[in-house]
C-alpha positions in Angstrom: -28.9 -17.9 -6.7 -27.0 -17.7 -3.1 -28.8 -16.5 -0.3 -27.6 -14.4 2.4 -26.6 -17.4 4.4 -24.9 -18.9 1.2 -22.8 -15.7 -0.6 -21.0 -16.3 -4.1 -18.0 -17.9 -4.0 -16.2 -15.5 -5.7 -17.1 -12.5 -2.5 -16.1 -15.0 0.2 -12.6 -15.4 -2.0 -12.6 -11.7 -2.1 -13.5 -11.2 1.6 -10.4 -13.6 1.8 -7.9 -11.6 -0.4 -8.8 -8.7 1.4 -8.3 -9.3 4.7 -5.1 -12.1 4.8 -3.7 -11.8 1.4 -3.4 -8.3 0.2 -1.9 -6.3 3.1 0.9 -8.9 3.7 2.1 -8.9 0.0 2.1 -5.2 -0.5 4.4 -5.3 2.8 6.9 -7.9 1.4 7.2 -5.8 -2.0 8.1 -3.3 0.3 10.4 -4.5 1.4 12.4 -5.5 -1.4 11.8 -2.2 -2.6 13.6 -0.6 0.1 16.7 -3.2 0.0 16.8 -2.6 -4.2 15.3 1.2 -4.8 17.2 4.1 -5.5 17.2 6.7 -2.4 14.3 8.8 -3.2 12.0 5.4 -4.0 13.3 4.0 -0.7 11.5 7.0 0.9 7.7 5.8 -0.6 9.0 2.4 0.1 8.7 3.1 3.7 5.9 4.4 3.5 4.1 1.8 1.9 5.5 -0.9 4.5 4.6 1.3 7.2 1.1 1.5 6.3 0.8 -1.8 5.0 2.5 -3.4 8.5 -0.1 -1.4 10.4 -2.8 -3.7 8.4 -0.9 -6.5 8.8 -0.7 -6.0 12.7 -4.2 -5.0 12.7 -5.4 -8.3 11.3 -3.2 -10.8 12.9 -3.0 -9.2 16.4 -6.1 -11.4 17.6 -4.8 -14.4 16.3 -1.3 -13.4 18.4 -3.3 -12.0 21.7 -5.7 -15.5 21.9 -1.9 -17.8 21.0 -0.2 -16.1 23.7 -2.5 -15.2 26.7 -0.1 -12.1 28.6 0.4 -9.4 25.4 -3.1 -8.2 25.7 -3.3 -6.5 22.4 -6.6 -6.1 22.1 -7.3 -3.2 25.4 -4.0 -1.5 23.5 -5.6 2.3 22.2 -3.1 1.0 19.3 -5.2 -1.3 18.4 -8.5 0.2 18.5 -6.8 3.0 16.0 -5.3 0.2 13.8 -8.6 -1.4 13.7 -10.5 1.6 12.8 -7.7 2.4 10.2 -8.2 -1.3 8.6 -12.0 -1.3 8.7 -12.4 1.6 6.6 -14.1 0.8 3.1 -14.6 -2.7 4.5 -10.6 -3.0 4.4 -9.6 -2.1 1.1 -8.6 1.9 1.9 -5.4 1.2 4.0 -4.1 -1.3 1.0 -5.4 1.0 -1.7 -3.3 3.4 0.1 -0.3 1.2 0.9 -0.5 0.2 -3.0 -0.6 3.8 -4.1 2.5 4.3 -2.2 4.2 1.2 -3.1 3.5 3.1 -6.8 5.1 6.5 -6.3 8.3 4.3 -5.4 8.8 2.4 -8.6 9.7 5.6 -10.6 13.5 4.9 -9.6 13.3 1.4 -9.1 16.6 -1.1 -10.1 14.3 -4.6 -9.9 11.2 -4.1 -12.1 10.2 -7.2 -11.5 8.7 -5.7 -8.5 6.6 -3.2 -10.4 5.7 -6.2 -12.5 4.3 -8.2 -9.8 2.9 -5.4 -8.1 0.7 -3.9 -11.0 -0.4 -7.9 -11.8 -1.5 -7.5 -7.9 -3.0 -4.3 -8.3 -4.7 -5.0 -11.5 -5.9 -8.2 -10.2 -7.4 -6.5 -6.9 -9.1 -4.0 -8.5 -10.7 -6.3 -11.6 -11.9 -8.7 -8.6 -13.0 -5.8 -6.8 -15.0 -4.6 -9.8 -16.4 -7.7 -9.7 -17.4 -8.3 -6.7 -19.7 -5.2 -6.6 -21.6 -6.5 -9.3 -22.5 -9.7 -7.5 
């Protein structure tokens, strides 16, 4: 039985999906989307990769403000907003939300091979997620 200085495997691996993993993925298949959707899916596209590039930024803006000492992300106000936005339900609302838009774009999609790999994502993240809650 792990104690609370030694947690499952399985929730650190989580913890680590959520916060490196999940919010740059949902951004890349955004990104194809908007180079291979139809006009109206481009529009969600964006969406998605705007919200999931604010994660993104919001999670790898220490690592950039301790590598390179002048940017001074971290006294930004836009960083104090993205990191409110990216703690919220531990993480998981903004790429809930990124995903959900990521979804409303593959009604008019031309590469489905997209919406494959992003419902094998989703499906994934929220069957781990399950999971994890019953640790």
């Amino acid at each position: 039985m792990p104690s609370f200085l030694q947690p499952d495997p399985w929730l650190v691996a989580f913890v680590v999906i959520v916060k490196f993993w999940a919010a740059p993925t949902v951004a890349a298949l955004a990104i194809l989307r908007l180079v291979a959707g139809a006009r109206s899916a481009r529009i969600w596209a964006a969406l998605a990769f705007v919200v999931s590039s604010i994660a993104v930024l919001a999670i790898y803006a220490p690592i950039a403000d301790r590598l390179i000492t002048g940017l001074d992300i971290l006294n930004s106000a836009y960083w104090r907003h993205a990191a409110q936005l990216q703690a919220a339900w531990g993480g998981k609302a903004i790429i809930v939300t990124a995903s959900l838009l990521l979804w409303l774009s593959a009604y008019e999609g031309r590469w489905r091979w997209i919406d494959i790999l992003h419902g094998i994502g989703a499906l994934g993240f929220a069957s781990f997620w399950v999971y994890t809650l019953t640790l």
